[in-house]
Phi, psi and omega in degrees: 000123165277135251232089171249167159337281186332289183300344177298305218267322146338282182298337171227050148300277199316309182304339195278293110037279198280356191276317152278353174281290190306331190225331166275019160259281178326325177263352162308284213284343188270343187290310191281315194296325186305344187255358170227165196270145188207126226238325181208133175311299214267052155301178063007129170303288183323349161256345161314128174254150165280159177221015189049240180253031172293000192251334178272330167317305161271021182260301174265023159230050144265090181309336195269015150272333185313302203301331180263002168260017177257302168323318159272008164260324167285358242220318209258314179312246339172267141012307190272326174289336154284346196274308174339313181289290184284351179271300204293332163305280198298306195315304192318287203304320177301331178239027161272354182107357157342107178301113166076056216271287170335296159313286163337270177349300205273348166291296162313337185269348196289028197238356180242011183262021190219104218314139175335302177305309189297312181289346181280296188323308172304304188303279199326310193253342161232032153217331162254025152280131219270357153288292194213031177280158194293304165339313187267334191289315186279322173323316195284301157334319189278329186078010183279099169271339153312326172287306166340294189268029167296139178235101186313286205314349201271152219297346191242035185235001208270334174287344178295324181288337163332279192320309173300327180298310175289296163317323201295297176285033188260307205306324200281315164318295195270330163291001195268310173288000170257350181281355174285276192323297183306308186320303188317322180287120187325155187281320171325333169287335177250340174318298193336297165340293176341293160328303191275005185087015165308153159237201210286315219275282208331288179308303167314288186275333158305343198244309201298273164003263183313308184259005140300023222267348197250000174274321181299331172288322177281309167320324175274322186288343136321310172308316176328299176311292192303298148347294191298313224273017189308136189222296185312289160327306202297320158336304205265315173322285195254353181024078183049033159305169175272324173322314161240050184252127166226159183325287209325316215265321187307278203279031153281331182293294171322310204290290184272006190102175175192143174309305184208094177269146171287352193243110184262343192279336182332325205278172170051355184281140193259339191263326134357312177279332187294303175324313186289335201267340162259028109332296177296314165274019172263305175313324153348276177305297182315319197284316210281319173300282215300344177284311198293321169282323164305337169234096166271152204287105174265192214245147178248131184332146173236131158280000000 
């Protein structure tokens, strides 16, 4: 059977159809509600007031939006370099031949087999608490008291213990995808080395390096996604501190309200929460081009 356009266009007719029902409608409409005031998500267009850019406007002069996209910047920074570091670290150890390769493999990942809420509950209530938490137990063990009586939760330790909780459970994701990306490369590229006096560094940059950059490129932009559209956590952490207030959670807070806010005028604008949310999704982009032309896309080896 011969394979035409025509028969191409066919088959991803339907994905194209359902791609635009699910995402280029939704972010059209989310596009459109950012320029008007909206009183309730399920309003009627017919209640809806325009307002222009009066919603990006009063967006970038709100410090408690500021303080949170400066918290998801640090979160993208600071955040992508530990995980980045301890991911390319366990993959390295992992595809060097390591005995019980497997095992190792699926120990790092188990931390990503367990819903966010759930695992934010555990750090919160049994390692960083300052009664009988793991943390103070072992410092007290240790004889580190100082350490001990750190109290992770208090607004001004709470966003760093976030971050370590959101790493802790990251890392096991992005070592799985580079440690795919290392399986692929021949082992004949590091004999070679081998041959010539390479040592372990030598090889990581010259070899590793160079033939991961397009996995290492898919991999940030993922992190990108992950890192901006951060929500769960800052819910569970800070419970609407400013200290771990991030855009994702701010415009939940817009949208549905909030019980007891630091920002009580923040609730119910709906066409506001609709602003952060094409804010997040324009950083997106830009973050995600700008990775993609620093690691443009190489031609791929034929082994």
């Amino acid at each position: 059977m011969r394979i035409t356009r025509s028969t191409i266009a066919l088959f991803l007719l339907p994905a194209v159809v359902l791609y635009l029902c699910i995402f280029l409608y939704p972010t059209v409409r989310a596009l459109l509600m950012s320029f008007f005031e909206i009183p309730n998500i399920a309003s009627r267009m017919s209640d809806w007031s325009f307002i222009g850019f009066d919603n990006y406007w009063q967006l970038l002069h709100n410090s408690y939006f500021i303080d949170s996209a400066w918290n998801v910047f640090k979160i993208w920074l600071i955040g992508g370099i530990i995980v980045m570091v301890f991911a390319f670290l366990f993959a390295a150890i992992l595809s060097s031949g390591v005995k019980g390769k497997s095992f190792w493999r699926s120990l790092v990942y188990l931390p990503n087999t367990v819903t966010p809420v759930v695992l934010s509950v555990v750090w919160l209530h049994y390692i960083f608490n300052s009664s009988y938490g793991f943390l103070t137990t072992v410092f007290r063990f240790l004889g580190l008291d100082g350490l001990a009586d750190l109290q992770w939760t208090s607004d001004d330790h709470l966003f760093m213990s976030m971050l370590i909780a959101y790493c802790f459970g990251s890392i096991g994701y992005f070592m799985l995808l580079l440690n795919a990306g290392m399986e692929r490369i021949p082992h004949d590229f590091y004999e070679a080395a081998l041959l010539e006096g390479a040592g372990p560094l030598t090889k990581f940059f010259r070899i590793t390096l160079p033939l991961l950059q397009d996995v290492f490129r898919m991999t940030l932009v993922l992190w990108t996604i992950t890192a901006i559209n951060f929500f769960v956590w800052s819910a569970t952490f800070g419970q609407e501190s400013p200290e771990t207030m991030t855009p994702g959670y701010y415009m939940y807070i817009k949208v549905f309200g909030a019980k007891s806010s630091v920002y009580q005028e923040s609730a119910f604008n709906v066409g506001a929460g609709a602003t952060v949310g094409v804010i997040i999704t324009v950083s997106i982009l830009v973050i995600s081009a700008i990775i993609n032309f620093l690691f443009r896309r190489q031609e791929r080896l034929e082994y």
